[in-house]
C-alpha positions as CSV (number, residue, x, y, z in Angstrom):
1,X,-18.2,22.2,-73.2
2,X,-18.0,22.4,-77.5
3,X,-15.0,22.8,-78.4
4,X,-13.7,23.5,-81.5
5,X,-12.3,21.0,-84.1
6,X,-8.3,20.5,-84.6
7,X,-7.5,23.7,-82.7
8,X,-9.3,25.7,-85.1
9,X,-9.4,29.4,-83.3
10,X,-13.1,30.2,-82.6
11,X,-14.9,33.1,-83.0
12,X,-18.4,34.2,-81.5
13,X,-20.6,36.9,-82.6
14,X,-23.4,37.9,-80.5
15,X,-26.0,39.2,-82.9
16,X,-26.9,38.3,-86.4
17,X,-28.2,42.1,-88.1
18,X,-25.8,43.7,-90.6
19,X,-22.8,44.1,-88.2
20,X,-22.9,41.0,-87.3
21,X,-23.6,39.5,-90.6
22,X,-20.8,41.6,-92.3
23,X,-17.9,41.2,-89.8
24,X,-18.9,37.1,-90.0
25,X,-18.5,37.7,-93.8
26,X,-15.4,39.3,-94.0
27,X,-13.8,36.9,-91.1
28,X,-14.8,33.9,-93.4
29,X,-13.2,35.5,-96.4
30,X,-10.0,36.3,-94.8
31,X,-7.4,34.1,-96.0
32,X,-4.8,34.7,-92.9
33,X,-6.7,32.7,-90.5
34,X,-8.7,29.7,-91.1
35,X,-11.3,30.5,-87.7
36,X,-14.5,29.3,-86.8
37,X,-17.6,31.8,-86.2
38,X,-20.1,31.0,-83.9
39,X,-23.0,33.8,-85.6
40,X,-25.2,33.7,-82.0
41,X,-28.7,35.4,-82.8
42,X,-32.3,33.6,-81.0
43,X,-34.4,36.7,-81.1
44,X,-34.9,38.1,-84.7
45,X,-33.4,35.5,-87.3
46,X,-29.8,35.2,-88.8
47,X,-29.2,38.3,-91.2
48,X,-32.4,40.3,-90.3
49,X,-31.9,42.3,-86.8
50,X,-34.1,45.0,-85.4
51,X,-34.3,46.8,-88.7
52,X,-34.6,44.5,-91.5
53,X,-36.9,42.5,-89.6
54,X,-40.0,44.2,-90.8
55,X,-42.7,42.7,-92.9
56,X,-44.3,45.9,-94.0
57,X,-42.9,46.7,-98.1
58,X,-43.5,50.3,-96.8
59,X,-40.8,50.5,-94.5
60,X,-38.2,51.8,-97.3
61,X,-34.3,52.1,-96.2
62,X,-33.3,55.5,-95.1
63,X,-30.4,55.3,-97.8
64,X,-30.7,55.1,-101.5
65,X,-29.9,51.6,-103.0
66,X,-27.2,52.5,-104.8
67,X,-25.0,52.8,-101.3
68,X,-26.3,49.9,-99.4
69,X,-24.2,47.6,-100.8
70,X,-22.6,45.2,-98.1
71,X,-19.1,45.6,-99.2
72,X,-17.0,48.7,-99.5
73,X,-14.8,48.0,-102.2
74,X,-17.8,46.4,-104.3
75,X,-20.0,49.5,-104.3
76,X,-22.6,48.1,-107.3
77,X,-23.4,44.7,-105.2
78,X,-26.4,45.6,-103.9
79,X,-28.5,47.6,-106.8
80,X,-26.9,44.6,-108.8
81,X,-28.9,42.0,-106.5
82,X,-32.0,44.3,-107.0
83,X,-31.6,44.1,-110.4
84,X,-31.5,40.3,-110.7
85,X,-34.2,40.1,-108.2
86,X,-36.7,42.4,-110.0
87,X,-36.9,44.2,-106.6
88,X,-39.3,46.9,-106.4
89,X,-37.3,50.5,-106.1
90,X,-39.2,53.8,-105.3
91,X,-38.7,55.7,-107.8
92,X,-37.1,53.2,-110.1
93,X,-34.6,54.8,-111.5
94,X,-31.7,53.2,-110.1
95,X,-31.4,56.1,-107.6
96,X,-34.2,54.9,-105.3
97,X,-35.2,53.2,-102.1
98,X,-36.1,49.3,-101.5
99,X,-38.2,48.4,-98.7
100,X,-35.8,47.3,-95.4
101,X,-37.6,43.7,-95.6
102,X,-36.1,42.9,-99.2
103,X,-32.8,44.3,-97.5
104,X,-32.8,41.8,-95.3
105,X,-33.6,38.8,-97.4
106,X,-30.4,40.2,-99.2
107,X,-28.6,39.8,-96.1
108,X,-29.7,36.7,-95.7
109,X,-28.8,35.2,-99.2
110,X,-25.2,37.0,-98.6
111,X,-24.9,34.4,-95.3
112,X,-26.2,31.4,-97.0
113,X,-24.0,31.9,-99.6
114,X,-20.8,32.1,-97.4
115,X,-22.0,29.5,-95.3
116,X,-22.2,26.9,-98.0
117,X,-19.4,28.5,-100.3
118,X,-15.6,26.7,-101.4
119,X,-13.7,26.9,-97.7
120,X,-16.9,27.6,-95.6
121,X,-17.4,23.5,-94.3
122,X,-17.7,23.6,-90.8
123,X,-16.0,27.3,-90.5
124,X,-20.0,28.8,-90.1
125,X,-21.7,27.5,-87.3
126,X,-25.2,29.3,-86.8
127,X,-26.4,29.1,-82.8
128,X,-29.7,29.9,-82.7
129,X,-30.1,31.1,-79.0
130,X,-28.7,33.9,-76.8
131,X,-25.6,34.9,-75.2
132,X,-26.0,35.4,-71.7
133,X,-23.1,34.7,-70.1
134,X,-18.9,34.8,-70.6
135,X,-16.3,34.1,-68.5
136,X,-12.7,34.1,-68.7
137,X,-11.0,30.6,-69.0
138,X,-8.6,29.6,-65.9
139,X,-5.3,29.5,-67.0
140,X,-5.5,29.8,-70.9
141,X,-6.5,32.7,-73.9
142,X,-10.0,33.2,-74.1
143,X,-13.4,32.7,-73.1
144,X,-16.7,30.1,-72.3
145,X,-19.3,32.0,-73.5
146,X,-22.6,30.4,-71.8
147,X,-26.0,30.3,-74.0
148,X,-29.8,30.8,-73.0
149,X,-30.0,26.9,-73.0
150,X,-27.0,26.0,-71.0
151,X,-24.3,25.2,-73.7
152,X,-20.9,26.2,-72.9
153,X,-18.7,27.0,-76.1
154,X,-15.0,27.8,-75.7
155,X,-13.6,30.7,-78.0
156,X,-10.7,33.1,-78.7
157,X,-12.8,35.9,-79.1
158,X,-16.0,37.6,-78.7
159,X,-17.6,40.2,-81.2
160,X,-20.7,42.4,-79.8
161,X,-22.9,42.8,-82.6
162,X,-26.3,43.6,-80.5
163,X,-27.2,46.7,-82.4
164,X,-29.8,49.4,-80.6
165,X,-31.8,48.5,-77.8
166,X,-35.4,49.1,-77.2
167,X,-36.4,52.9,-76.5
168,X,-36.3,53.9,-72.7
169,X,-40.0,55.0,-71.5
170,X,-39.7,58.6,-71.4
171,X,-39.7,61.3,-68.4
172,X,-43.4,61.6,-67.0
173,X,-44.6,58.7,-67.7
174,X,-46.1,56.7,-64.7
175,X,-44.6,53.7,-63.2
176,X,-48.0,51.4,-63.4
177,X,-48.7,52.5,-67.0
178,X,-45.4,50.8,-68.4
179,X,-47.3,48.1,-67.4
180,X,-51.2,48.6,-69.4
181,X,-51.7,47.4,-72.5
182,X,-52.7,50.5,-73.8
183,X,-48.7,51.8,-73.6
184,X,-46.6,50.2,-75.7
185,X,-43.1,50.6,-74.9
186,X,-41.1,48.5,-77.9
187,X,-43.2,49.6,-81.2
188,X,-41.0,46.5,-83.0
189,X,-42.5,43.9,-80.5
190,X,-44.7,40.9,-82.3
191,X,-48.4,42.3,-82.4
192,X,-47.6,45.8,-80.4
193,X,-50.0,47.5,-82.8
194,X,-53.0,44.6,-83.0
195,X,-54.8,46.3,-80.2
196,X,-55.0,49.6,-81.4
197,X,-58.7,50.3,-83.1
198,X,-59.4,51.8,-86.5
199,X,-60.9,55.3,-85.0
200,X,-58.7,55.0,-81.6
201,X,-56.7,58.6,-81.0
202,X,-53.2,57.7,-80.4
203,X,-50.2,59.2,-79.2
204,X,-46.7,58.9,-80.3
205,X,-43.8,59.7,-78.1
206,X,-40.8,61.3,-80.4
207,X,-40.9,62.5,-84.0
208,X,-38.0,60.4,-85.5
209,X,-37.9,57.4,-88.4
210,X,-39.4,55.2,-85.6
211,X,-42.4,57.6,-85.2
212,X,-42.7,57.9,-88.8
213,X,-42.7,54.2,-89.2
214,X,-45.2,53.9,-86.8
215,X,-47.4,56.4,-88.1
216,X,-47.6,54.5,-91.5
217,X,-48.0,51.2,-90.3
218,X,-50.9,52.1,-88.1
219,X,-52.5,53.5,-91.3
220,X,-51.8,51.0,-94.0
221,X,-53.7,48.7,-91.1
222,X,-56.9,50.4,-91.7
223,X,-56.1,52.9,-88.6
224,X,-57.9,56.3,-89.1
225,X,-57.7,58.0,-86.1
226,X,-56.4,60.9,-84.9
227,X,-52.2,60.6,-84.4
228,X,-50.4,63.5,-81.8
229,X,-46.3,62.9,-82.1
230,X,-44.9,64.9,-79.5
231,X,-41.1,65.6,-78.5
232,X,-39.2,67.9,-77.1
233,X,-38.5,70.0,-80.4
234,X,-41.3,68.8,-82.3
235,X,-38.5,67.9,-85.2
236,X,-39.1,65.4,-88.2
237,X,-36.5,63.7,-90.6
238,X,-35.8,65.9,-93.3
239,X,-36.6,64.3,-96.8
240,X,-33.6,63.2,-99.0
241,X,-32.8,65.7,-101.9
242,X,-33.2,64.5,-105.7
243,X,-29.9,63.1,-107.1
244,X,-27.6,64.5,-109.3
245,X,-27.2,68.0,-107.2
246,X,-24.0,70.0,-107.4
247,X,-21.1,69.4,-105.3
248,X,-20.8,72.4,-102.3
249,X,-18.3,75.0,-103.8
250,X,-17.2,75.7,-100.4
251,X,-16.7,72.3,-97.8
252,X,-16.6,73.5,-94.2
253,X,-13.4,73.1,-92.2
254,X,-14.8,71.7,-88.3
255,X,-12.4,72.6,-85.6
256,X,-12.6,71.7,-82.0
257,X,-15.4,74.8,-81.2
258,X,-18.6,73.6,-81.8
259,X,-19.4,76.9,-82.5
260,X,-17.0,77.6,-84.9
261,X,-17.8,73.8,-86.6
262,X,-21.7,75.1,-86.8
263,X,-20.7,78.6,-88.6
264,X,-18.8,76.9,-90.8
265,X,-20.9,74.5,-91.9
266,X,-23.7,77.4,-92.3
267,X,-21.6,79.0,-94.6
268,X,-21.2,75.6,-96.6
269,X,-25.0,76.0,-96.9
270,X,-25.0,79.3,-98.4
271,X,-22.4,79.1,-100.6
272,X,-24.3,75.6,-101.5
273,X,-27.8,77.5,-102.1
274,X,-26.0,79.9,-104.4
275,X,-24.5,76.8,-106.5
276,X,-27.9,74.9,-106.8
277,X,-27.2,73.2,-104.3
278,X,-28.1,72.9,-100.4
279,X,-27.5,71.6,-97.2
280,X,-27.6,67.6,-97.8
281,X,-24.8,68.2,-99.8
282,X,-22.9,69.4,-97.3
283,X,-23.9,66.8,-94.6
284,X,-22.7,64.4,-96.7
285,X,-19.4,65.7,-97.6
286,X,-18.9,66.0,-93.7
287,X,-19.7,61.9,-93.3
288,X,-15.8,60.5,-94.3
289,X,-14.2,62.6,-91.0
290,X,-17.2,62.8,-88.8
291,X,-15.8,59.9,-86.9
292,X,-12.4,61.0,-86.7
293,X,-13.5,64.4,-85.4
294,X,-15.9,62.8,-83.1
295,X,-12.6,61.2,-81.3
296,X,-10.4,64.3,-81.4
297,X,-13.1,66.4,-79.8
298,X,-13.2,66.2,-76.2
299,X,-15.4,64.7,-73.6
300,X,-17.1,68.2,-72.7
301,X,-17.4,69.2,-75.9
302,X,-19.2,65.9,-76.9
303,X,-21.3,65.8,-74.1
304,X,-22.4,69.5,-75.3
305,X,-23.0,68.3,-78.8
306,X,-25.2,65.4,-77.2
307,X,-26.9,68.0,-75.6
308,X,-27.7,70.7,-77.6
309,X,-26.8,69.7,-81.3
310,X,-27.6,66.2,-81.6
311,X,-31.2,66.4,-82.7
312,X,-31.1,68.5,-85.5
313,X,-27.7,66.5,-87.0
314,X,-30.0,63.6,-86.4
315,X,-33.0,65.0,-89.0
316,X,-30.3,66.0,-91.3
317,X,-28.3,62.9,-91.4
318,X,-30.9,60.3,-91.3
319,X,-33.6,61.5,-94.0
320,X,-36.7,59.9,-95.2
321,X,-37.1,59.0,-98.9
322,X,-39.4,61.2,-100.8
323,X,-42.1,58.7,-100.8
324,X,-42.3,58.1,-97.4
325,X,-41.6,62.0,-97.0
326,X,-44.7,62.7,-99.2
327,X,-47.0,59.8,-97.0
328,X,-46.2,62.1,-94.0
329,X,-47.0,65.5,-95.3
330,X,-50.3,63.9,-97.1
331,X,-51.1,62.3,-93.1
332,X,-50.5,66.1,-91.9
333,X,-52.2,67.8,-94.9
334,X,-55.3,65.4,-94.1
335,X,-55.0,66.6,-90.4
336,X,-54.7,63.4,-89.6
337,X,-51.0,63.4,-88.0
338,X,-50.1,66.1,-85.8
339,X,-46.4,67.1,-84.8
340,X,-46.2,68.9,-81.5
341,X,-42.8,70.4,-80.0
342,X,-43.3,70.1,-76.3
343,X,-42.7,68.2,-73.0
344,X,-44.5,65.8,-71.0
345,X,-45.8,66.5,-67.4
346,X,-46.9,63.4,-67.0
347,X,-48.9,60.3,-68.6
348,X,-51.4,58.2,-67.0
349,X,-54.6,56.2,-66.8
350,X,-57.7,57.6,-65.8
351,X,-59.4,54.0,-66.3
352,X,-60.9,54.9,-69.4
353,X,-58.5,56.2,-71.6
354,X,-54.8,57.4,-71.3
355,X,-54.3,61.4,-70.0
356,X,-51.4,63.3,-71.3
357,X,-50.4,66.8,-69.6
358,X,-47.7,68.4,-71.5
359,X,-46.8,72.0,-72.4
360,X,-46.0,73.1,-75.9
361,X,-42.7,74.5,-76.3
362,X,-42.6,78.1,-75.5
363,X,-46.0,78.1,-74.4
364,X,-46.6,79.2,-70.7
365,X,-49.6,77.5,-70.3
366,X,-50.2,73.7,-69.8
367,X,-52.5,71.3,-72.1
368,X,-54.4,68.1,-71.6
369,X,-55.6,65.5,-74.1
370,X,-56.8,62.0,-74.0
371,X,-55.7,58.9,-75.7
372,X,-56.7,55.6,-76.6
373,X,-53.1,54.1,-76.8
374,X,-49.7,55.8,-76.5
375,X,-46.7,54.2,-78.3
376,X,-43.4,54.7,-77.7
377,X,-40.7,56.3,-80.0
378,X,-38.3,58.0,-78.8
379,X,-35.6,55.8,-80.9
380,X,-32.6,53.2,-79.2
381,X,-32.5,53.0,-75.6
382,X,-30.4,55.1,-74.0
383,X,-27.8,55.0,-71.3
384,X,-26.4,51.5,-71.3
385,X,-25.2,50.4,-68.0
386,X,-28.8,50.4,-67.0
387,X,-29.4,47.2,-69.5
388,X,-30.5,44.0,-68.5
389,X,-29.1,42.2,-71.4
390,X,-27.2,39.3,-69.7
391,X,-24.6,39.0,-71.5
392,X,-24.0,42.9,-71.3
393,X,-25.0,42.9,-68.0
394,X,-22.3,40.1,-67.1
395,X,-19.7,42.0,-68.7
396,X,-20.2,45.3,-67.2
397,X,-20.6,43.3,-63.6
398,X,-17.0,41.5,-63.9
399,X,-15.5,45.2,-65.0
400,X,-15.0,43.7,-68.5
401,X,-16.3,46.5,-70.0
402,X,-17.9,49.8,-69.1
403,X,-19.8,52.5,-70.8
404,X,-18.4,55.1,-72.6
405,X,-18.1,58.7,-71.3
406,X,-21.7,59.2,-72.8
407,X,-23.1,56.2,-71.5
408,X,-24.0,55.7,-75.5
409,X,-22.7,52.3,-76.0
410,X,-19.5,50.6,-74.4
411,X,-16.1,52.2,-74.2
412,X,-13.6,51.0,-76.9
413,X,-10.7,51.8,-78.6
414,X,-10.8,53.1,-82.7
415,X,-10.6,49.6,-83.8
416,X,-13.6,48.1,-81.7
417,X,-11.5,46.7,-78.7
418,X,-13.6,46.8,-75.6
419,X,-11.7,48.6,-72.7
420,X,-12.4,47.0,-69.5
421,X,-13.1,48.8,-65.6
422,X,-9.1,49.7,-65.4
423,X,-9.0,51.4,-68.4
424,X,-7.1,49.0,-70.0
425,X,-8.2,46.9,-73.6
426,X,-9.0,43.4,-72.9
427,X,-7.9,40.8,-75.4
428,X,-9.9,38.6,-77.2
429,X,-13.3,41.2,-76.4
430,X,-14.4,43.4,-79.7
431,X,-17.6,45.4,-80.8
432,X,-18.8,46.5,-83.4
433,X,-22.2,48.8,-85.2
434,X,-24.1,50.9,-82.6
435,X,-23.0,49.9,-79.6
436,X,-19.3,52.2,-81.1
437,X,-21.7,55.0,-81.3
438,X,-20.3,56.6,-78.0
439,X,-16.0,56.2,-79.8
440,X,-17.5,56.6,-83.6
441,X,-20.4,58.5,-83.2
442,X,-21.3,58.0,-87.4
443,X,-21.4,53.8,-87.2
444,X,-25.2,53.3,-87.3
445,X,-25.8,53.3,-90.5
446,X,-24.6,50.4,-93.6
447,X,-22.2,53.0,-95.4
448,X,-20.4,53.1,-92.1
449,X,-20.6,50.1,-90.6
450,X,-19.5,47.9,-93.5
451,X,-16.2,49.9,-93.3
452,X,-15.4,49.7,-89.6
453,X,-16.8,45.5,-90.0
454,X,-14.1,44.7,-92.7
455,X,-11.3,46.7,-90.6
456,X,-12.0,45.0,-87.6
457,X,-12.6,41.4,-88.9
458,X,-8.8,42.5,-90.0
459,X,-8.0,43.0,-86.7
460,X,-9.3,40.0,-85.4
461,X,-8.2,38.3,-87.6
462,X,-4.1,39.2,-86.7
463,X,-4.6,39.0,-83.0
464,X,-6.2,35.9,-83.0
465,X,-3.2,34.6,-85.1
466,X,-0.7,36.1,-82.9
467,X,-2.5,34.4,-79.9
468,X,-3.5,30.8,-81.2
């Protein structure tokens, strides 16, 4: 077993994307405890994650530069690196987007930094391999967290910074297609898009960023074939507004009625049309309490919002930037990239190509058409106690943790604690980033989760003390 060095409390976090990276950060600049953080990541490199992992410079963040920096209370970090760096921003104004690749290689200066900065000697210990297992230790505070190659480590405490998972298959598709090479289920595995022809039709399953990703990789590859995106509503990100708008006159009051919330925040709209203004305004003045309302609403109401409001907060709140906005409309305009709001019957293999059934939404009638590949984006995976992480799977087996009401992510407290089968918190075991999204709802994105990373490397950071 590696234990660590004169007592030194130890800290592991599983996963090495930005919440991980940011809650190791803050940990390591906390002057209350002098831990050790074990930053466990095998699969996608330290600093990088699902998202930043991209090689493609067209892939641009979601958020303008200017709030992507990686610490709260240091707002002008990141446009400052950008700066330095000569970075390429679209449009370069200082208001633009970077591509999610030079995001990362930020990250990843940000860790190297820390890891060989005054104080960090032997505090950073990068374990390139996977968690897979934890158990409690007999008799004593804390846990032996197992790794993919056999290597016990003993620690204080455990942070879960795994991120999303890969996207579910959707309803229809058959069993023995999951299987074909000509259905990709994770669009972010190595070489899922090396098979696909230059004239090959393909279909996308779900209109969201990952579908829009998608859709412009395949073409900057050479891809020229025709592209069908169907889901259930047929919706697509909405594109970010220029900056410099108007503040809403009017900011809408939410209350506990989901109706209620939705006419108010109409009438924000309105009254923020009239002022020159419009709705991504008023989105974003709602982004500072979203969470806080999210945990005062109850689990009914939540589960309706899940239901029935959910997609269209999610192509108001996560927006493309213009440029990749204008890629889209030119790939629709050239009749290349069709959107289609409908549901699947069901999707198989005729041995030649792959045969899609659906209906279109409000349409009576059902459709067939026929594919070369289908490719699967229907965004983060869904209901979490069918995961076959092991690590997350060992957890949920030994009742340390269980889903959340939603089955979004695992249940926690406000501050990240992980609540175990008897509903009570279990010490030493934290989260943090998407796997919240079920207790925070808002904590997939950087503005949000570099807040909720600094609180809770806080909070670790005082139990851990209290405890060691």
């Amino acid at each position: 077993m590696v234990r660590a060095a004169n007592k030194r409390p130890t800290i592991a976090i599983i996963g090495a994307g930005f919440s991980g990276v940011l809650t190791a950060l803050h940990l390591l600049s906390n002057s209350d405890t002098d831990s050790r953080i074990l930053l466990v990541e095998k699969a996608r490199g330290f600093g990088k994650g699902v998202a930043y992992s991209t090689r493609h410079g067209a892939h641009l963040l979601n958020v303008r530069a200017g709030n992507m920096s990686a610490f709260p209370d240091r707002p002008g970090h990141f446009i400052e690196w950008v700066r330095e760096n000569q970075v390429p921003m679209y449009p370069g104004d200082g208001n633009g987007f970077v591509s999610r690749a030079d995001y990362g290689r930020y990250l990843q200066e940000l860790l190297a930094q820390a890891a060989t900065g005054p104080g960090a000697l032997g505090r950073l210990v990068l374990v390139a391999d996977d968690g897979v297992s934890l158990l409690p230790q007999p008799g004593a505070n804390g846990f032996s967290l197992i790794t993919g190659v056999g290597r016990t480590y003993a620690v204080d405490a455990v942070v879960l910074a795994v991120g999303n998972f890969p996207p579910d298959p959707p309803p229809g598709v058959a069993a023995s297609l999951l299987r074909s090479p000509k259905f990709h289920t994770d669009p972010w595995a190595t070489g899922a898009l090396d098979r696909v022809q230059t004239d090959d039709p393909v279909l996308l399953l779900g209109t969201s960023l990952t579908m829009v990703d998608v859709a412009i990789s395949l073409t900057d590859r050479g891809h020229q074939g025709p592209i069908m995106a169907l889901s259930r509503r047929g919706l697509l990100p909405r594109r970010h507004a220029d900056p410099g708008r108007p503040t809403p006159p009017t900011l809408p009051t939410l209350s506990p009625s989901l109706s209620a919330s939705l006419h108010a925040v109409r009438a924000a709209v309105r009254a923020a049309n009239g002022a020159g203004g419009g709705w991504h305004e008023v989105i974003d003045s709602l982004r500072a309490g979203t969470a806080k309302y999210w945990q005062n609403l109850p689990a009914e109401t939540r589960q309706r919002f899940v239901r029935h409001l959910r997609p269209w907060w999610d192509v108001h709140r996560h927006r493309l930037a213009p440029t990749i906005a204008g890629r889209v409309q030119e790939m629709a305009d050239q009749q290349r990239l069709s959107v289609v709001a409908g549901r699947i019957l069901d999707l198989d293999s005729d041995g030649t190509s792959l045969v899609l059934r659906y209906r279109r939404r409000g349409h009576a009638h059902n459709e067939t058409a026929h594919f070369a590949h289908a490719i699967n984006c229907v965004g983060p995976g869904g209901d979490i106690a069918r995961t076959q992480d092991p690590l997350l799977r060992c957890l949920l087996d030994q009742g340390f943790a269980v889903p959340d009401p939603l089955r979004l992510g695992l249940d926690t407290d406000g501050a990240g604690r992980l609540r175990a089968a008897d509903g009570k918190i279990v010490p030493g075991l934290y989260a943090v980033g998407p796997i919240m999204k079920g207790t925070s709802w808002e904590i997939t994105a950087v503005p949000d989760i570099r807040q909720q990373a600094k609180l809770l490397a806080t909070t670790i950071s005082e139990e851990i003390c209290s405890r060691c």
